[in-house]
N, C-alpha and C positions, 0 to 999 in steps of 0.2 A: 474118489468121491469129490463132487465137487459142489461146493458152494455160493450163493451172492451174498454178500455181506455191504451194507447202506448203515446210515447213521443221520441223523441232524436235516430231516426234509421240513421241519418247521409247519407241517402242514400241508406244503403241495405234494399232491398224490401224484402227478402225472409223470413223473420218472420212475415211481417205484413201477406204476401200472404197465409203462411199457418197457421196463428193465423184465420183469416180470410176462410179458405176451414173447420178447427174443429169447428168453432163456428156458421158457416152463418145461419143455422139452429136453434139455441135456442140464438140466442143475437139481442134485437132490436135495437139497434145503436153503433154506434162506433166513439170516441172520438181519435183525434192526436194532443197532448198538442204542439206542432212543433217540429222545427229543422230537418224536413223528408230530406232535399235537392233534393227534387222532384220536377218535372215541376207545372203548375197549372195542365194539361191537363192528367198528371196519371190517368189509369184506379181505381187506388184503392183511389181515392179521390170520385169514385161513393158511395161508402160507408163510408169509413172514414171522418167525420166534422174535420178540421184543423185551426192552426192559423199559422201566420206567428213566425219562428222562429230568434234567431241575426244570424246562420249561413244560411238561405233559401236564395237563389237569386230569387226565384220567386217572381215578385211583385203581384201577384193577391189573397194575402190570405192576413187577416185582422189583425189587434194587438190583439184583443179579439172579442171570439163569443160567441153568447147567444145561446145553445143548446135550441130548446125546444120541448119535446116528451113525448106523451102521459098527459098533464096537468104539465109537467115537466119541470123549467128551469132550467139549470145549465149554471157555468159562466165558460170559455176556455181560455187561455192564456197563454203564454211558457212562462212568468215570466221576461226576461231578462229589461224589460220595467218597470215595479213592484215591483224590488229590494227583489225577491226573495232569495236570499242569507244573506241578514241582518234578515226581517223580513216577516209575513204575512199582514201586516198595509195596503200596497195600494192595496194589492189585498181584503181585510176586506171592505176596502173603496167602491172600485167596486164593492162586492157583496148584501153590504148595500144597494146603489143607484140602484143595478138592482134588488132588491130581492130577490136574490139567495141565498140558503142554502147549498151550492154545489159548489166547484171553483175548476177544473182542472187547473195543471199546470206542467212543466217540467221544463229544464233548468241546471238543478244540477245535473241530471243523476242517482239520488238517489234515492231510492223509501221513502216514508212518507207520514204519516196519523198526521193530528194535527187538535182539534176542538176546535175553540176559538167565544166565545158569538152567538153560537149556529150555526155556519158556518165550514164548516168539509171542511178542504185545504187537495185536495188527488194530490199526485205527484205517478207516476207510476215508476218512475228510468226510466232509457234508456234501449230501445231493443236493442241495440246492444253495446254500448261503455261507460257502468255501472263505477262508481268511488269508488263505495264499494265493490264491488263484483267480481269475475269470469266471470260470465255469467250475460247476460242481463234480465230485468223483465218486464212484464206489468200485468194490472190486469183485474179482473172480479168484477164488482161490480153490484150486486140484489139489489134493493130498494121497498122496500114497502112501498106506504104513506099510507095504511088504519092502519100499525101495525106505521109508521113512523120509520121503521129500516132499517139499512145501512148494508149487509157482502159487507165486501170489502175480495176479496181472489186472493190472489199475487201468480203469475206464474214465474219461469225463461225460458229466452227462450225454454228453452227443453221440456217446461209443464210440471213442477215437480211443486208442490204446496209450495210456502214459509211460514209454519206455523209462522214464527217469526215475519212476517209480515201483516201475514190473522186475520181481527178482524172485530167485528161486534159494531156497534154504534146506537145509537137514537140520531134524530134529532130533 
C-alpha cells in the first residue's frame, strides 16, 4: 500500500496539485498532517485526509484523524496540540489508546523519522516553507503488513529523491 503524505503548504496549492497529477495513478491515499489554510470545501480535500492545523481558519477539520485503509490504521495530527516540539509522549499516548503503529504529523516543518516502543512518528517537513532546508519535502511511504516493513522515501518539492532522509523500517 502506498501513500503521499504533505504537511505545512500554508496555502500554495500548487505542489500538492501536481504531487497529486504524478502520483493519482500508483498511490492509494493521501495524508495532510495540516496547516494547508484551505477552505473545508477545496477540491483537493477529495483526495487528501486532513487535520486541523494552529494556522487553518477553517473550522471543519478535526484535531486528529484516524486514517483507515485497506485493514490499515494510521493516527493524523499537526502536532501543535501534542507538544511536538518537546517530545513524542502525547502523541505515543494517542497512538497507544487507538492502536496505531503509524502517527503522522507536521508542525515543525522538518522532515523526521523516529520509532519509539514500536510506533514509527513520521513528520513529512513542510511543502513549501521548510526550516531546514531550501526547498520544501513531502514523502512516499510503501507499507507492507505481510513482510511488516515501512520505505519511507522523502522528496523535495521538485521530486528529487532525499537519500539522507529515505529509510526503510519494521514495524
Amino acid at each position: 500500500m502506498k501513500l503521499i503524505i504533505v504537511s505545512d503548504n500554508h496555502g500554495d496549492t500548487y505542489y500538492m496539485e501536481e504531487i497529486l497529477s504524478i502520483y493519482e495513478n500508483e498511490v492509494d491515499s493521501w495524508i495532510h498532517c495540516g496547516d494547508s489554510e484551505m477552505k473545508e470545501n477545496h477540491p483537493l480535500w477529495q483526495n487528501y485526509k486532513t487535520v486541523i492545523g494552529n494556522m487553518d481558519y477553517a473550522t471543519g477539520f478535526e484535531l486528529e484523524r484516524l486514517v483507515e485503509f485497506k485493514e490499515n490504521k494510521f493516527l493524523v495530527v499537526h502536532g501543535h496540540k501534542h507538544a511536538v516540539k518537546q517530545s513524542n509522549e502525547e502523541m505515543k499516548k494517542r497512538a497507544k489508546e487507538e492502536g496505531v503503529d503509524i502517527v503522522f504529523f507536521g508542525h515543525t516543518h522538518i522532515p523526521s523519522v523516529e520509532q519509539e516502543d514500536g510506533i514509527l512518528f513520521i513528520n513529512p517537513g513542510s511543502l513549501t516553507q521548510p526550516r531546514d532546508r531550501n526547498v520544501g519535502t513531502y514523502l512516499l511511504m510503501d507499507l507492507d503488513r505481510d513482510s511488516e516493513e515501512v520505505s519511507l522515501v522523502f522528496y523535495d518539492q521538485n521530486h528529487n529523491k532525499l537519500e539522507e532522509l529515505s529509510a526503510s523500517y519494521s514495524l
